[in-house]
C-alpha positions, 0 to 999 in steps of 0.5 A: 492523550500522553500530554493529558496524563502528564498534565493530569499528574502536575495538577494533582500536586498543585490544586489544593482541597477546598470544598470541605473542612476547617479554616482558621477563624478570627475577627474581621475589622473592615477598615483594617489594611490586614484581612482576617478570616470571617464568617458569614452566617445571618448577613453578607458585609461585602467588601465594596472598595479599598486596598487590603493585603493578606501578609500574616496567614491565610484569611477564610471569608467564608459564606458557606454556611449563611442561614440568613434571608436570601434577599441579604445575599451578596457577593463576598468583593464587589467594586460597588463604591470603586476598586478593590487592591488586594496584596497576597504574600508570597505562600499565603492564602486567601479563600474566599466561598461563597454562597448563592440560594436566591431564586431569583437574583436582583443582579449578579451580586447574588449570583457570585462570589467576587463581582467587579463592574462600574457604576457610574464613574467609579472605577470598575477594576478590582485587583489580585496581586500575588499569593494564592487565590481560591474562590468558591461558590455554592449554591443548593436551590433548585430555581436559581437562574445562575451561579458564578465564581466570579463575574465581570459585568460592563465596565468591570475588570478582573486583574490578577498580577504577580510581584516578582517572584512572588507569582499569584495563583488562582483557583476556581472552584463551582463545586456540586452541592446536593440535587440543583439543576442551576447554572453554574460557572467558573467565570463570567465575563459579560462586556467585562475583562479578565488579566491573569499573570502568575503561576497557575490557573485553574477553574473547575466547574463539577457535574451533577448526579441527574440527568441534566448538566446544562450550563455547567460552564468553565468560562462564560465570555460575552458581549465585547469581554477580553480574557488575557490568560499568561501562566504557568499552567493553565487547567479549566474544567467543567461538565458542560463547556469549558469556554463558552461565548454566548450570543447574550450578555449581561443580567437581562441576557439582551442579544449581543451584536457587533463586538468582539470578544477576545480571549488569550491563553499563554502556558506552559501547558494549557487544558481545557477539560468539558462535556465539549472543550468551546463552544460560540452560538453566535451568528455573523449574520445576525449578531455581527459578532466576532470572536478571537482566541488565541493559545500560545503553549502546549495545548490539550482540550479533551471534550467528553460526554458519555452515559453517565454524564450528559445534558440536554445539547445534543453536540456533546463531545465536541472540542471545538464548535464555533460560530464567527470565532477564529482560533488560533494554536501556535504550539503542538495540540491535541483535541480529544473528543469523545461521545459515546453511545454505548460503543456505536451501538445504538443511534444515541445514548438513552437516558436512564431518567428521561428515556430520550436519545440525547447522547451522542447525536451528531458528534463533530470534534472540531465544528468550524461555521459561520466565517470561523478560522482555525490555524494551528502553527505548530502539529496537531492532532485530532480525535473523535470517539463515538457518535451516531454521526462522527465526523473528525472536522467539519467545515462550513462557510469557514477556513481552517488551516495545518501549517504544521503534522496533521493526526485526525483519528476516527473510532467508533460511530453508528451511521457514519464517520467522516474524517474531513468535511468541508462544504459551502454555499452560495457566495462563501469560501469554505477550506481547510489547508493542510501545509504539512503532512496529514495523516489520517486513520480510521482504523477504529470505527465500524461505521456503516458509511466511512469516509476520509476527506469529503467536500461539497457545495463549493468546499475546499481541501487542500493537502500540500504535502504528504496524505496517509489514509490507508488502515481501513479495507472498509472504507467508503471513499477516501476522497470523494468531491461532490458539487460545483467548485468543490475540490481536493488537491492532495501533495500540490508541492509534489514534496510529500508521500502519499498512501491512499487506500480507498476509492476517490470520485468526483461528480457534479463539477467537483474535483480532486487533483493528485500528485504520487510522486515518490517511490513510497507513494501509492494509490490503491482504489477505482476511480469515479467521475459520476457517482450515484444519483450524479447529474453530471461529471466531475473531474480526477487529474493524476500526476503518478511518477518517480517509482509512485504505484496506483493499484487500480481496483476497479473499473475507473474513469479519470479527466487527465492522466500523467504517468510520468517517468518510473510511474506506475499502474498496476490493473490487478488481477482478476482473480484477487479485485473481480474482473477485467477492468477498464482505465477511461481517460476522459481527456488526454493522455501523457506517457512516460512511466509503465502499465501493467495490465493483465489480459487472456492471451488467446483470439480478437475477442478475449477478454482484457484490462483496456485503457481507453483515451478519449482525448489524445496520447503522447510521450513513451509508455512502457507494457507489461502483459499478464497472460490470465490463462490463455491458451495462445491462438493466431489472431487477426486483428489483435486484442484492443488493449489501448483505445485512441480516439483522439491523435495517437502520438503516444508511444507503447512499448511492450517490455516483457514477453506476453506469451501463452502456449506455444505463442508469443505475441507482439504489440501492435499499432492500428489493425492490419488494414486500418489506421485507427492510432488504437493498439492490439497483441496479436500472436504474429509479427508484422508482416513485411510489406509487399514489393510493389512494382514501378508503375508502367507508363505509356510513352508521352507521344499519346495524350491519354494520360499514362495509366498506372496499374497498380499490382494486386495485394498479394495475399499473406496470412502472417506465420505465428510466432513460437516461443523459444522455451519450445526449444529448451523443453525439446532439448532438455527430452532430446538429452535425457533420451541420449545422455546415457546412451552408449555403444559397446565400443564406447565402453571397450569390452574386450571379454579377456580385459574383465575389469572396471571401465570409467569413460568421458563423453562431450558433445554439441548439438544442433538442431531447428524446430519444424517452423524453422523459426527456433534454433538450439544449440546443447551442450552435453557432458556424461561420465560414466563407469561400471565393472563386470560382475559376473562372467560364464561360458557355454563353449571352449571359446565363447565368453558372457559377461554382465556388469553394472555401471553408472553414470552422471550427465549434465546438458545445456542447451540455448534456444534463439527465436530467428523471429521475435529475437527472444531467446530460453536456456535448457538444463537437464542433469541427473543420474543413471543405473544399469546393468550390461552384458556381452556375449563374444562367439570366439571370447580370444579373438573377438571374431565372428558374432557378438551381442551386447545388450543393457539397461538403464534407469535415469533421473533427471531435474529440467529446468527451463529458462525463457528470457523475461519469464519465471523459471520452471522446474521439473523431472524426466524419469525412466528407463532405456534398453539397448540390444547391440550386435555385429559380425568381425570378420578378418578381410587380411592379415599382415606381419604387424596387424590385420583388418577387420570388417564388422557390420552392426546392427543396434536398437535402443528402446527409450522409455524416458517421460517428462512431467507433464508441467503447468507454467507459472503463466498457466501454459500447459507443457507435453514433452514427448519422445517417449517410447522412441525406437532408434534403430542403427545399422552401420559398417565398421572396419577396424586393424588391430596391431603392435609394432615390431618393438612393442611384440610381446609386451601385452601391446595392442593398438587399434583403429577404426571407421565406421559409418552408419545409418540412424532411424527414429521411429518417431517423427522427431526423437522429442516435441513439446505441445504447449497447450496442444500446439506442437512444435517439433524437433526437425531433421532427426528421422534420417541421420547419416553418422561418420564416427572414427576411433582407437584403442589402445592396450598399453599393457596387460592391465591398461587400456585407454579409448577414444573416438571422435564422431560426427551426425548430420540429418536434414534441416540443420541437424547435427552433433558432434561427440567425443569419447575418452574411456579408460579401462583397469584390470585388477 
């Protein structure tokens, strides 16, 4: 379109204005070298023969206005008695207009304006050398049969020649006079020829205000003519045709019947402008008939019909509709075609006068049949508009080949739009080849049946590189291959991309081949071997490899699968393309890439997506599973995710980790007890084989042959297999329910040293689930600090302190699974508030009964990371409370120290929850733990002293052990239940402590503390802390 408006504006400046006012007027002497303007008003004295030049100003031979008889018609030049030379000086002008009202022409001296032919043995030639040529012919009779610019019958000959730079151009002009329905046309060439080198050619053949614009005709070629066309610039326009072969010739219209016809075309710029662009009626099989027309420069033909400017065929709009005509582009092209029916509304246009549905019909931009050909060696493009059939190219019985960039864009229609149609018949050969790159777009039409690339009855596509086709949701099929030897082969030189979206199928021995085989290809669609109302199959091969993706949308069905290395098949998910869906391959099957597939992780009987092979498997296909909310269950046979009826040689792999709940699951050749080359998940590792044990054999001195017993299969039910993100969500509740847990020792509360505290807590834990499958190790850090607040007394010597603290903690945990290998991470960190108090019976000593007491609130952010998974989030929240006491009481008492023995007692409530937390697997998570009482009851024994030289320098120093016994009233101080599957923490209902530590005052205001202390409880459980406080008084 861009060219055409280029075009457009160079032709404005070169067409002159001939169709009205004056021309110069002066005397005509017929034998004179030197042409002089005439006038023609009772009689028309043509110019039969002879050399003429046009050297001193611009010459009118003018027949407009003749009032003469109509039997005195004739043309203006005619070569009756030989040829006729004329010479136009370089920026003059020679106007010649005709005038044509006879109703009914002896021959075409009547019905044009210049008329070269032989009679007899006269030469036929009639001659044009430089200058500027314009020619014109009216005609205003109704029943006139034909009008023409110029004719060349047998024999005759049109040649228009330039003299150096002195080049000529020509214009004609068949303009519309008044109401006529006679048929008119720029040139006509019947068994003539027609030469053209010079500057610019232009033809313009008007329309008409009726209804009717039959014949309307740019160039009219027939019978064995030859048009030779070389300019500059190259325009012809007319309201039906622009260039039309006939399947008649000459004045009696008699068939023609083996000729050829040839026609070439050579500019700068080349436009064909019409109701359609060309058109050929011949048939091969009747006429024997052949067309050649070849273009050599930029070239534009633009075919539009719309409502107000029809005629009677119903193929208007067309750029290209031939019969036996092989076309020819050697440089970039552009068909436009355009036929519109009041936007696609309606089956056609109705006329305003006649009231008939003409317009629009059946609208094929590029029309190819009967043994035609179509190359274009450079890029090209197509459009079709309109139509209540739109169809962008068609091809029957012929062949058309792209060897440059292919562009068919498809906008509006009614029924149907249909980019490529190619199809065939018995004993024909019909295709259309695309060498380079095709892309197609069909994002302007609505129709209610859209297609991209169609063959049928044996016809042929061939698209060798890449093929775009993917901007309509609405499409029908964007390849489809219908019938006998029908075919589609798209990228066969492996070298193009392609993007296809739409559904591709095959049915009744049709086939369609294709390569993705670059990281920006795709296929997203179903495919189909039988479609509706097939009779039997057709075939689909597949080659996808090199980072190339096919969505499936569908259930599909495919002959040859090859998905090679990086290659891709995405099963898409239900919930956005419907339900599961199954990939058949009718033949065999050739693995190197990867399928992603999307099934329920629970029993044998859920529901999945499934590749079934009917033939066999071979190479290494990776899996990727994608669990649609599963539950997780312990399974017996599996889910058939991959069906092999024929030799499974082919390797699966599963690549990530299928997981639903607290399961995971595993891929699995053949069932449990049977070899059937299919493959299932099951939640279950394969079990180990049974040890059989040596057969016993009877000593050879006995002829019975040796009996070998074989031992019973012992019976196995396979354990399931635990996810290791269980552990994580374990260790996460199992931190946040300790994190900021402390006894009084831990923060040195000495009732004379009120003061602000800070302490550093490291610890390691240990710990295995119940399966004993999952094994954690966390990682724990706490710093917290406080100060005293408030302090009173009841007595002489007791002392009640209250203080606020706070807190910061961080843990780590790593989960392995000794199963499956796989392995999560935990993260739990956050913050704490509390309040404290402490009573001491003797505030000076600190013997005899204490009680301290506190209470806390944290807020924590978990994390979980399970390897291959999405990472998951969430909070842990709540509040903690402690009640601590013991009983000092001194065992001996020494110069330098003495020795204490303090029984202790502690109960720490926890009221800590996790959120309750959906995976982005669709895994349901409880971590529990909550509301646990941990009761300690412990023994410690302590010496306080100072060494000689340190006595009365505010120097203490003590140190201590003690052991204690540790109880949880829960099971386990923290589970998880995924998808209520619970896995639990072991070993920590009974744990055994041995803590050992020291205190030191270095002074009246200082103090530091430290104790090191070990847990052990059963299956494996253990921790490991260490505490490092310091204390200042202000």
């Amino acid at each position: 379109m861009e060219s055409y408006q280029i075009m457009k504006k160079q032709w404005k400046k070169i067409v002159p204005v001939v169709l009205a006012g004056s021309f110069l007027c002066g005397p005509f002497a017929e034998a004179a070298t030197e042409l002089t303007d005439k006038i023609y008003t009772n009689n028309i004295d043509p110019i039969t023969s002879g050399s003429y030049s046009v050297s001193k100003g611009d010459v009118l031979l003018d027949a407009s206005g003749y009032t003469g008889l109509p039997a005195y018609e004739s043309s203006i030049i005619n070569t009756m008695n030989g040829a006729v030379n004329i010479n136009i000086n370089d920026g003059k002008t020679l106007t010649i207009k005709g005038y044509n009202n006879n109703p009914r022409p002896l021959n075409y001296h009547q019905g044009s304006a210049l008329y070269a032919y032989q009679r007899g043995t006269l030469s036929g030639t009639m001659t044009f050398t430089g200058g500027n040529l314009i020619v014109s012919n009216e005609v205003t009779r109704t029943s006139h049969s034909s009008v023409f610019g110029l004719f060349a019958d047998t024999g005759g000959k049109f040649d228009f020649k330039s003299d150096g730079d002195n080049k000529i151009n020509l214009t004609v002009l068949v303009p519309m006079v008044g109401s006529m329905t006679a048929d008119r046309h720029g040139i006509g060439l019947h068994n003539g020829e027609l030469a053209f080198d010079g500057g610019n050619f232009l033809v313009k053949v008007d329309g008409d205000s009726v209804g009717s614009v039959n014949r309307r005709i740019g160039i009219e070629m027939a019978a064995g003519s030859n048009l030779d066309i070389k300019a500059d610039n190259i325009w012809i326009e007319a309201n039906e045709h622009a260039l039309f072969i006939p399947a008649t010739s000459g004045s009696s219209n008699p068939v023609a019947r083996d000729v050829t016809n040839t026609a070439k075309f050579a500019a700068d710029s080349i436009v064909l402008k019409g109701g359609t662009g060309i058109t050929s009626t011949l048939e091969t099989k009747f006429y024997k008939t052949k067309n050649f027309i070849e273009f050599t420069g930029e070239t534009l033909i633009d075919a539009a019909v719309k409502g107000d400017s029809v005629f009677a065929d119903i193929d208007g709009g067309r750029a290209i509709d031939v019969m036996a005509t092989n076309i020819t582009f050697n440089n970039k092209t552009t068909l436009l075609s355009e036929n519109l029916t009041d936007l696609g509304t309606g089956p056609g246009y109705k006329h305003p006068v006649t009231g008939n549905w003409i317009d629009g019909y059946s609208l094929k931009a590029v029309s190819l049949e009967d043994s035609s050909t179509l190359v274009a060696n450079d890029d090209l493009s197509i459009s079709s508009n309109g139509g209540y059939y739109n169809t962008g190219l068609y091809v029957l019985k012929s062949l058309a080949q792209f060897n440059g960039k292919t562009d068919i864009t498809m906008k509006n229609g009614v029924d149907s739009a249909k980019a490529v149609y190619v199809t065939s018949g018995a004993n024909a050969v019909s295709k259309a080849e695309f060498n380079d790159d095709l892309a197609i777009s069909l994002a302007g039409t609505r129709a209610d049946y859209i297609a991209g690339i169609e063959t049928a009855s044996g016809g042929k596509v061939e698209v060798k590189k890449g093929l775009i086709l993917n901007d309509n949701s609405d499409i029908y099929w964007a390849i489809s291959s219908r019938g006998a030897k029908s075919q589609v082969d798209v990228n066969t030189s492996g070298s193009g991309t392609v993007q296809v979206i739409g559904d591709i199928g095959a049915a009744n021995g049709g086939s369609i081949y294709m390569n993705l085989n670059n990281e920006n290809s795709y296929l997203t669609a179903t495919s189909y071997t039988s479609t509706s109302g097939a009779t039997s199959k057709g075939k689909v091969n597949l080659d996808i490899a090199n980072g190339a993706v096919w969505n499936m949308t569908g259930s599909s069905s495919v002959t040859e699968l090859n998905l090679l290395e990086k290659g891709r098949i995405n099963f898409m998910p239900p919930e956005s393309h419907g339900a599961f869906k199954t990939l058949t391959v009718d033949g065999n099957y050739y693995g190197g890439g990867a399928l992603y597939m999307n099934t329920v992780l629970a029993d044998d009987d859920a529901d999945t997506d499934k590749l079934i092979v009917k033939g066999n498997t071979s190479g290494e296909t990776d899996l990727f599973v994608n669990n649609i909310g599963g539950g997780g269950v312990l399974t017996t046979d599996g889910i058939e995710i991959i069906q092999v009826a024929g030799q499974s040689d082919g390797m699966f792999t599963l690549k990530n980790r299928a997981v639903a709940g607290a399961y995971e699951y595993f891929l699995h050749k053949n069932k449990p007890d049977e070899e059937n080359g299919s493959w299932y998940l099951r939640s279950e590792l394969t079990p180990e084989p049974p040890i059989t044990e040596p057969p016993v054999v009877i000593p050879p001195t006995v002829i019975v042959p040796p009996v070998v017993t074989p031992p019973p299969r012992p019976e196995s039910k396979p354990d399931p297999i635990y996810r290791p993100e269980a552990g994580s969500y374990m260790a996460n509740m199992a931190a946040a329910n300790t994190l900021f847990n402390l006894r009084l020792e831990d923060r040195e509360g000495r009732a004379e040293n009120s003061s602000m505290w800070l302490r550093q807590v490291g610890s390691h834990t240990k710990f295995r689930d119940n399966s004993g499958q999952l094994r954690t190790s966390t990682n724990r850090y706490v710093i917290q600090g406080g100060g005293e607040l408030f302090n009173t007394a009841f007595t002489a010597s007791d002392r009640l302190g209250i203080g606020m603290m706070f807190g910061y903690g961080k843990a780590n945990s790593h989960t392995d699974s000794t199963k499956s290998g796989y392995s999560s991470k935990g993260e739990v960190d956050g913050y704490s508030a509390g309040l404290y108090a402490t009573w001491y019976q003797d505030a000076n000593t600190l013997n005899g009964l204490y009680l301290d007491s506190w209470i806390n609130y944290s807020w924590l952010d978990a994390q979980v990371n399970g390897e291959k998974l999405a990472s998951e989030s969430y909070d842990i929240n709540g509040y903690s409370a402690s009640l601590e006491t013991g009983y000092r009481l001194p065992v001996y008492q020494g110069e330098n120290g003495h020795v204490f023995i303090t029984p202790q007692a502690q109960v720490i409530w926890n009221g800590l929850k996790a959120d309750d937390h959906t995976e982005s697997n669709g895994t349901r998570v409880k971590s529990g733990g909550s509301d646990n009482l941990q009761t300690r009851l412990g023994l410690k024994v302590s010496r306080d002293g100072v060494s000689d030289r340190d006595k009365g320098n505010d120097k203490l120093f003590s140190v201590y052990a003690e052991a204690n016994w540790i109880y949880n009233s829960k099971q386990s101080d923290a589970y998880t239940s995924m998808d209520d599957v619970k896995v639990n923490m072991a070993g920590t209902r009974n744990v055994g402590e041995l803590k050992l530590g020291t205190e030191g005052q270095l002074n009246k205001r200082l103090s530091l503390w430290s104790n090191v202390a070990q847990q052990l409880g059963g299956d494996g459980y253990s921790d490991t802390s260490v505490n490092l406080g310091i204390k200042y008084q202000f």
